[in-house]
C-alpha distance (Angstrom), angle and dihedral (degrees) to the residues before:
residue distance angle dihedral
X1 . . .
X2 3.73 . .
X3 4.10 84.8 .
X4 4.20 87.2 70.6
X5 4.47 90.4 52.0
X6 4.09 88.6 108.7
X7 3.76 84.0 44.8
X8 3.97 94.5 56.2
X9 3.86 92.4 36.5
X10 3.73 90.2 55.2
X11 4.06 96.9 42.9
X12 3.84 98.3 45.0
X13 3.91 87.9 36.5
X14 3.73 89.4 60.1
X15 3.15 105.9 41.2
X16 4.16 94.2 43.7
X17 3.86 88.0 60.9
X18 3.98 85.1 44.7
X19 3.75 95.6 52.4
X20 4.11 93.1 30.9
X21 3.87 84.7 52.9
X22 3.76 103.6 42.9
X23 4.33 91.2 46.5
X24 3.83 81.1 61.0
X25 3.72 96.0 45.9
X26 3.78 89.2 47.0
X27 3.49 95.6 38.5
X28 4.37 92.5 53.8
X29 4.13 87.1 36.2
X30 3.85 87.4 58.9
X31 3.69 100.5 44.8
X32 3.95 90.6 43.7
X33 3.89 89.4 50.8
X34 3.43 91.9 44.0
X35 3.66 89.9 51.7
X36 4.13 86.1 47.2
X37 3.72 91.9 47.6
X38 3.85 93.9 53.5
X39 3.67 89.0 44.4
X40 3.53 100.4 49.4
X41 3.88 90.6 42.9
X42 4.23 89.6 49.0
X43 3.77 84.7 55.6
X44 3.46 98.4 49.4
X45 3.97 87.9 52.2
X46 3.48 89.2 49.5
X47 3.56 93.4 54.6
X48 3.85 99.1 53.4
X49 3.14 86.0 48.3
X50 3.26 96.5 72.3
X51 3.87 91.7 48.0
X52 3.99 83.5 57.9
X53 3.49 91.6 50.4
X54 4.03 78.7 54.6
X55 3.79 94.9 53.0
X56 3.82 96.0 45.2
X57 3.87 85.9 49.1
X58 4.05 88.5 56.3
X59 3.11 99.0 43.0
X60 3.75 90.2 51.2
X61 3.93 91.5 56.1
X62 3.40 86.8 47.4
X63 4.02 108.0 -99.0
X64 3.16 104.6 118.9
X65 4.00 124.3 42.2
X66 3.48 119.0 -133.4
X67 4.44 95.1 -94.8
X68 3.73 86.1 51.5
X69 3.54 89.5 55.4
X70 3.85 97.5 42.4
X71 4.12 80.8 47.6
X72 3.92 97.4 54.6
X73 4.14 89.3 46.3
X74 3.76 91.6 48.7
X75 4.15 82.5 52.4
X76 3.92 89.8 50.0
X77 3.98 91.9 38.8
X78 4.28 93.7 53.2
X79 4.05 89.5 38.8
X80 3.88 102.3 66.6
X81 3.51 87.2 15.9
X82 3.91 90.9 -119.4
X83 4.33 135.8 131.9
X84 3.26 117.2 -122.7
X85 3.86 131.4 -161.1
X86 3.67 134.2 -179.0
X87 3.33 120.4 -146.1
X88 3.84 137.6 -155.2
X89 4.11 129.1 -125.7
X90 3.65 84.2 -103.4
X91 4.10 93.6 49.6
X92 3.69 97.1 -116.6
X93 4.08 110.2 137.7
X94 3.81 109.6 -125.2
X95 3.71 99.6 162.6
X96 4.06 133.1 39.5
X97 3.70 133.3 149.8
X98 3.19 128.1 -114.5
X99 3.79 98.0 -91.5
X100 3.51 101.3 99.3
X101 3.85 129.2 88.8
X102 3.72 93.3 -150.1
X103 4.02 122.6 42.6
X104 3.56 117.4 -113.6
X105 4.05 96.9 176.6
X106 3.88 103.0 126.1
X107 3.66 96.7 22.6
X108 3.81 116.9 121.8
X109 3.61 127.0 -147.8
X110 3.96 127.5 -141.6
X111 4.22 117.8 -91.9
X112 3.50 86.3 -111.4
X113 3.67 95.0 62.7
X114 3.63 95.4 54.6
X115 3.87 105.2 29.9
X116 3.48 102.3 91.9
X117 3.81 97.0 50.3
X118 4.04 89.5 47.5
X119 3.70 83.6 64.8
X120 4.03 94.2 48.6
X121 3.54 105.1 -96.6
X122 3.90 124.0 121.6
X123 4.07 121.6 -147.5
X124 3.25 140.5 -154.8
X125 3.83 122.8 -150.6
X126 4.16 135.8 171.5
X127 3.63 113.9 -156.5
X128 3.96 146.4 67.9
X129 4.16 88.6 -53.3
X130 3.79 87.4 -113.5
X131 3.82 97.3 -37.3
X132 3.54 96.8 -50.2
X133 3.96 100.2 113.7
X134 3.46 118.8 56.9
X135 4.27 92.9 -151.1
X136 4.08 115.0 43.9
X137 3.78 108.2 -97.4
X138 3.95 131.9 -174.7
X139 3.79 111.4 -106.7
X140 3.99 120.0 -158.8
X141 3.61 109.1 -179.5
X142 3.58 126.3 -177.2
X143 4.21 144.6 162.2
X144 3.10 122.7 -79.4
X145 3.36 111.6 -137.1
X146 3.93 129.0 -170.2
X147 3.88 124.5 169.1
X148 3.33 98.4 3.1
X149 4.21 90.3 -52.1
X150 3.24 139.5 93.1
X151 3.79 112.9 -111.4
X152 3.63 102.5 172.1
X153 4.34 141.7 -55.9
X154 3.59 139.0 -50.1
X155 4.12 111.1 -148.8
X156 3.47 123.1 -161.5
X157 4.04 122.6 -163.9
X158 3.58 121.5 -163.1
X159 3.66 121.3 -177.7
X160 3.74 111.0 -126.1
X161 3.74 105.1 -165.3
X162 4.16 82.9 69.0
X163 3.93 86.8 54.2
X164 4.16 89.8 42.4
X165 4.09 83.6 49.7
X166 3.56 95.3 54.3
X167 4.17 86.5 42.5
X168 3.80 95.9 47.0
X169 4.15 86.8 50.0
X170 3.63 91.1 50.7
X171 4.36 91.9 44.8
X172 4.06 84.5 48.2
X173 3.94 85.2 50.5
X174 4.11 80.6 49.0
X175 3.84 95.5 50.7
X176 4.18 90.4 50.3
X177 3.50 90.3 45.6
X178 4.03 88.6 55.6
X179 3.57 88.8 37.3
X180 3.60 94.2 54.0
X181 3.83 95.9 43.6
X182 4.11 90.9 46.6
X183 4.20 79.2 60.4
X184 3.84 91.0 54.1
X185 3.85 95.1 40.4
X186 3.90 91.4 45.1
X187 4.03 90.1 54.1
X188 4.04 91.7 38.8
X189 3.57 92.4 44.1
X190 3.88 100.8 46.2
X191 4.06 79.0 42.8
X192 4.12 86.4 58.8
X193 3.77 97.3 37.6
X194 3.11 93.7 45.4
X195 3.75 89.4 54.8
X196 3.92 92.9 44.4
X197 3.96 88.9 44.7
X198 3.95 104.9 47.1
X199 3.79 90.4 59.6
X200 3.84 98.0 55.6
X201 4.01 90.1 41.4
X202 3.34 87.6 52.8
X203 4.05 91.6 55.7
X204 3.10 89.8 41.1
X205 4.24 91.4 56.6
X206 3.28 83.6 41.8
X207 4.05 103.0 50.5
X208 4.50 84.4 48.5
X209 4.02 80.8 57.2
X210 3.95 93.6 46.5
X211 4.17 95.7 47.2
X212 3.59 81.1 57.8
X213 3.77 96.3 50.9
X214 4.03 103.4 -101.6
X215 3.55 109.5 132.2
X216 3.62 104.2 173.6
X217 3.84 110.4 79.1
X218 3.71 116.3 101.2
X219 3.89 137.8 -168.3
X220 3.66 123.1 -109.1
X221 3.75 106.8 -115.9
X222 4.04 106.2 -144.0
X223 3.54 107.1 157.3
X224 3.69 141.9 30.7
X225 3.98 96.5 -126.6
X226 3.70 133.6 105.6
X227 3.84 80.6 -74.2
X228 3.55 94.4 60.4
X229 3.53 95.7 41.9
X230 3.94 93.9 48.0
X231 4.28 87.7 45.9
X232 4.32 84.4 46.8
X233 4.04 84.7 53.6
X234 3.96 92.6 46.7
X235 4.00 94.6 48.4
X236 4.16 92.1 49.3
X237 3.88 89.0 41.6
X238 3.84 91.1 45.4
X239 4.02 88.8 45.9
X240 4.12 88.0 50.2
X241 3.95 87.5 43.0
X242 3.91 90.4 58.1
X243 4.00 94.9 37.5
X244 3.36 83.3 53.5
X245 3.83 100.6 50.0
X246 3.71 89.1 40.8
X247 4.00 80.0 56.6
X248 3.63 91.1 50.4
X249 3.51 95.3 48.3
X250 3.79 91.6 50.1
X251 3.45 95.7 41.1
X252 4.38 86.8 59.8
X253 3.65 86.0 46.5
X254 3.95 98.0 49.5
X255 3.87 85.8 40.9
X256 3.63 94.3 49.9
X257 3.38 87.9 43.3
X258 4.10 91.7 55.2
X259 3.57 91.5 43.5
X260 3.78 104.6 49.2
X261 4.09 94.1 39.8
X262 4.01 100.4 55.6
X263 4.29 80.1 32.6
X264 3.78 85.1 59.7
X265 3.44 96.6 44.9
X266 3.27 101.6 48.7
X267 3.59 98.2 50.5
X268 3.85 89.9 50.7
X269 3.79 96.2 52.2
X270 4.33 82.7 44.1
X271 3.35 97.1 52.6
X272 3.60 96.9 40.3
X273 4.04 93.9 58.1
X274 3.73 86.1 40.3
X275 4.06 96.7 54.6
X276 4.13 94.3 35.4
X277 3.97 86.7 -110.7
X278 4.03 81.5 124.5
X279 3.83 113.9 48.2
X280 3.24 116.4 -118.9
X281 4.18 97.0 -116.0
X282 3.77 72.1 70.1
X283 3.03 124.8 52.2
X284 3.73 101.7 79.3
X285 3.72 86.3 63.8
X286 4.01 91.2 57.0
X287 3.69 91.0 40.4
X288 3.62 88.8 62.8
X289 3.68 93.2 42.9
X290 4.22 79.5 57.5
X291 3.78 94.5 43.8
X292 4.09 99.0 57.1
X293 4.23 84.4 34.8
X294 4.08 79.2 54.7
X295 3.83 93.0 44.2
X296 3.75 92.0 46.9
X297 3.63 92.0 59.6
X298 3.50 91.3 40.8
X299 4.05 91.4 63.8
X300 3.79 92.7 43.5
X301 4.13 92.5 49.7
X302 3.98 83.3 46.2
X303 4.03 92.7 45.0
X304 4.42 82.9 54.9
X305 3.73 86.7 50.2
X306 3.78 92.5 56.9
X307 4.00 92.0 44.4
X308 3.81 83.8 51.3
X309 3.73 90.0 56.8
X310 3.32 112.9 38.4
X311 3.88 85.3 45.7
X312 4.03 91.8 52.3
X313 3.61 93.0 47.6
X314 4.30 90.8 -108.7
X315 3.74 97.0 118.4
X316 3.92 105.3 97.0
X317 3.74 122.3 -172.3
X318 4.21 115.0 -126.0
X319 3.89 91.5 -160.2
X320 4.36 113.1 -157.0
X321 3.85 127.8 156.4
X322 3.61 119.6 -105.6
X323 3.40 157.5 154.3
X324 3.52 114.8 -71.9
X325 3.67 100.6 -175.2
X326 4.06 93.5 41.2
X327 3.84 81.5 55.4
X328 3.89 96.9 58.4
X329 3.86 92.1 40.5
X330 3.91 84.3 57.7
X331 3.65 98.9 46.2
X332 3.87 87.4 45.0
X333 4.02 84.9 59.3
X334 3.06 96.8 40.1
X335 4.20 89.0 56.6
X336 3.88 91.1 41.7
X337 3.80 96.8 117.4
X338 4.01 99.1 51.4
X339 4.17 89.0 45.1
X340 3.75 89.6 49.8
X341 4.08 93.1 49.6
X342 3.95 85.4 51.3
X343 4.22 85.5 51.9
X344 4.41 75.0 -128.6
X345 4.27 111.2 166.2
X346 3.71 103.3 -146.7
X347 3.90 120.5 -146.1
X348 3.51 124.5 -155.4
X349 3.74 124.6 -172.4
X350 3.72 128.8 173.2
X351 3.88 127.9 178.9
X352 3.68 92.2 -139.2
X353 4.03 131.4 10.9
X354 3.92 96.5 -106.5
X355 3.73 127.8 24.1
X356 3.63 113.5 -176.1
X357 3.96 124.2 -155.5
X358 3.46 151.4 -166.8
X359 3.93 111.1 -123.4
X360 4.12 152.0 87.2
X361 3.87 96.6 -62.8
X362 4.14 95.5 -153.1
X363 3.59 96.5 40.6
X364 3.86 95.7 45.7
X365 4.35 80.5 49.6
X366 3.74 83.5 54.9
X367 4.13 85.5 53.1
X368 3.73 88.7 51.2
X369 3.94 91.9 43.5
X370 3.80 95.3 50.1
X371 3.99 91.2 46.2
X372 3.78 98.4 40.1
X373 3.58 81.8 49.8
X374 3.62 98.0 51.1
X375 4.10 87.2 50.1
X376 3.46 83.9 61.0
X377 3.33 108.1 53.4
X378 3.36 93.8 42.8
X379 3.57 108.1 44.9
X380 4.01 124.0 95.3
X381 4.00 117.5 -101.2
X382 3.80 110.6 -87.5
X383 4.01 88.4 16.8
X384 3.51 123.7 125.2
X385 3.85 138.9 -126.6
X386 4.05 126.5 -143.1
X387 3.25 136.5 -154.6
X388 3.44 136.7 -164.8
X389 3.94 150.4 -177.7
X390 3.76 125.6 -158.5
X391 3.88 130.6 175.5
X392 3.71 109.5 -137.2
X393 3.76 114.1 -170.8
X394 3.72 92.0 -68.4
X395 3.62 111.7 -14.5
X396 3.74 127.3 65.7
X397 4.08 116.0 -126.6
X398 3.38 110.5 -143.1
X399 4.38 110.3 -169.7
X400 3.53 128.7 -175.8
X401 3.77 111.5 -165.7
X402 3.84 126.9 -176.6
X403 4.36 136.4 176.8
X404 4.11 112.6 -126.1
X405 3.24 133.3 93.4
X406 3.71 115.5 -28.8
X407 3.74 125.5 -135.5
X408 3.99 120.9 -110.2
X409 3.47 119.6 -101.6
X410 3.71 98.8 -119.0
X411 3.64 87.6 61.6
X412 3.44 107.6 44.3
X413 3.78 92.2 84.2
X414 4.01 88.1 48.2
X415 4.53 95.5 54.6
X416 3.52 93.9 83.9
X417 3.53 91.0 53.3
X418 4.33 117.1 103.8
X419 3.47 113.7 -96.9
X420 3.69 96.9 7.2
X421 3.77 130.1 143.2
X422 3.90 129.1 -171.6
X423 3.91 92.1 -156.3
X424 3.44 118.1 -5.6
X425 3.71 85.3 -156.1
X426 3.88 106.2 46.4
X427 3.51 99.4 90.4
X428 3.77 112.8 12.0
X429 3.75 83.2 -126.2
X430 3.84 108.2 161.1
X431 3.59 94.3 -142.4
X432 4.19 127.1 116.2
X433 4.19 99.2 -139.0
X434 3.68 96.1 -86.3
X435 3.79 108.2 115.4
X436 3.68 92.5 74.0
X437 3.73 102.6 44.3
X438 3.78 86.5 52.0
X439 3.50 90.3 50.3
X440 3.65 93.9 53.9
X441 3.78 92.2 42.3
X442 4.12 84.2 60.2
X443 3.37 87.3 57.7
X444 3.25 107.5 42.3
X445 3.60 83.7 59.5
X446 3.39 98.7 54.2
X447 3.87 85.6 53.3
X448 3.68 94.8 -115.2
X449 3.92 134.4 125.7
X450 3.52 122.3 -117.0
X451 4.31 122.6 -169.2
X452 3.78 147.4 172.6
X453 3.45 146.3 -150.6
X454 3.40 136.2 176.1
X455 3.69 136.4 174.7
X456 4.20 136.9 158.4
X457 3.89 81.1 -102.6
X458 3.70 106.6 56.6
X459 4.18 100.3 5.1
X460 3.94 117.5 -140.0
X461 3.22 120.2 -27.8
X462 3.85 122.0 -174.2
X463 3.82 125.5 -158.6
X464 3.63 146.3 -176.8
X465 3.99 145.3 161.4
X466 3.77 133.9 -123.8
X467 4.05 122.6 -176.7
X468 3.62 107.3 -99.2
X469 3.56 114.4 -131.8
X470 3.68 117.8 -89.1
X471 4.06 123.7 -109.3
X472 3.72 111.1 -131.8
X473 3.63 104.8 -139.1
């Protein structure tokens, strides 16, 4: 249940800004068409009555009798549904139509109802008309002007419940409109949150599985949004997660694996010397077998120490200018014995005699080691290895390059990876797949770029940049 709380928040969010926004709408569109409807109906009052004003002028030249002018009142009266009165200087009613219940003819108003429109002005009032009405009404009243003077008031009553019945029927249409579009909104926005919600429940399924080490669920990409993009981002970071676990686990396994066999063997060659199973004409030969297996862990304990510091940060740089070329010659000597076992011609060409650089001078010679051993492991009997130097605008490209077997494109992108291994069977090699991401860590740190290629053409050719040293000029 608690899994669908973004859901919820979304929905009700929505549609309480809907609702919250529409009830203001509705609530300002009814008082401005309220104020529109009284408006429009005011004017309409005033205009007939002018054309009463008309009336009461023919009948006082003597057009119209008095029936015809009790007729054409009665017309105005039943057309905007409105009772009319006209009203002497003094205030004293002497005319209404017929709308009216009760009979006002004789009845005189107060001064202060008719002062105003004795001077020429017209008003408009909502109410009783000073307690007079029992329901509000509308009252429009005007001069009345004959001959050119004014010779008392016309009043106008409109009934304002019929004008708050037609209002009220148009607010009800209001409140089914809203209702209606609350309907729509609540199936379009469960439809969106829904859509906005799934994802993120989904990753967050997903991340429960992945704290407990199960890599392989992945979220349903639907739409091309921020959503998408962010459940895109989750899949490829789950997939690296789980290559990276299966990495780790591997990575134990191989290490166990290195540990315990050399372990195993040295103890048996030990404890043979020491209990006389080996004679003694032979034990030195075992005890050497022991020392390299000894040595051999040694470099792989030493290679986990430098992952350890690099990762942590504790791997500082001591950066000197040197030789470049004088370096490779040296590490070349130094691996003389394992190229000659491999019957390996080594070819070294450099653009010019010295190229000096910028860098850590033992841990670029542990670049050159790792590569130059690579080459050799790699490369056929009787093959050769070259090597080469090449000043690029301002860096220096150093290449190693070697014929063997060449590594597959789809996992040429993965070598530089920790613990990886193209083919854990290519070579025999003992190692676990951390030369190479140590040498790209080195020069990563340097801020350099390091690449390969390999292909049955040109074989495997490694890469990588150091900063030249700068003329002064």
């Amino acid at each position: 249940m608690s899994r669908n709380r973004l859901f919820r928040r979304l929905l009700f969010t929505n549609i309480a800004i809907i609702l919250l926004t529409m009830s203001i709408l509705s609530v300002l569109f009814y008082i401005m068409f309220e104020n529109y409807y009284f408006r429009d109906k005011e004017k309409i009052m005033v205009e007939e009555g002018k054309q009463i004003n008309t009336v009461l002028n023919d009948y006082l030249i003597g057009d119209i009798d008095i029936d015809r002018l009790n007729q054409d009142l009665n017309v105005i009266d039943r057309l905007i549904n409105a009772s009319i009165w006209v009203v002497s200087t003094d205030g004293r009613i002497y005319i209404q139509s017929k709308n009216f219940e009760k009979n006002w003819t004789g009845v005189t108003l107060s001064k202060d109802d008719i002062k105003s429109i004795l001077k020429g002005e017209t008003i408009v009032r909502r109410g009783y008309f000073g307690g007079r009405f029992t329901q509000p009404v509308l009252t429009v009243g005007f001069p009345l002007v004959l001959a050119g003077k004014i010779q008392g008031a016309i009043f106008m009553h409109a009934p304002i419940v019929e004008m708050q019945k037609t209002l009220m029927d148009i607010f009800f249409i209001m409140l089914l409109a809203i209702a209606i579009s609350i309907i729509i909104a609540f199936i379009l926005i469960s439809y969106t949150s829904k859509r906005i919600s799934n994802p993120l429940k989904e990753m967050s399924i997903a991340t429960e599985k992945m704290a407990k080490g199960d890599f392989s669920t992945k979220i349903n990409v639907v739409d091309d949004d921020e959503i998408g993009d962010l459940a895109k981002s989750f899949n490829i970071m789950s997939s690296e997660l789980g290559r990276m676990d299966n990495a780790r686990k591997e990575f134990v396994a191989n290490v166990s694996h290195e540990l315990r066999s050399p372990l195993s063997t040295i103890q048996g060659y030990i404890d043979g010397v020491v209990d006389g199973t080996i004679p003694a004409e032979k034990s030195k030969f075992y005890l050497e077998i022991a020392q390299k297996e000894t040595r051999r862990m040694s470099r792989l304990i030493s290679e986990l120490l430098d992952i350890t510091k690099m990762e942590s940060g504790a791997f500082p740089l001591n950066i000197s200018e040197f030789d470049i070329n004088e370096l490779i010659r040296l590490t070349i000597i130094k691996m003389e014995a394992r190229i000659s076992d491999k019957d390996l011609m080594v070819k070294v060409d450099f653009e010019s005699d010295k190229e000096i650089v910028e860098a850590d001078k033992d841990k670029i010679e542990q670049v050159l080691t790792n590569l130059i051993d690579n080459a050799i492991k790699f490369s056929n009997p009787g093959g050769y290895i070259h090597i080469s130097t090449e000043k690029v605008k301002e860096k220096v490209h150093v290449k190693v390059q070697n014929k063997g077997k060449t590594i597959p494109p789809d996992e040429i992108d993965h070598i530089w990876d920790r613990f990886y291994k193209v083919d854990k069977a290519r070579s025999g090699s003992p190692g676990v797949g951390l030369g190479l991401y140590i040498v790209r860590s080195i020069i990563n740190l340097h801020n350099e770029d390091i690449w390969a290629t390999s292909s049955d053409a040109d074989g495997t050719t490694f890469t990588f940049t150091l900063r030249a040293k700068k003329v002064k000029q």
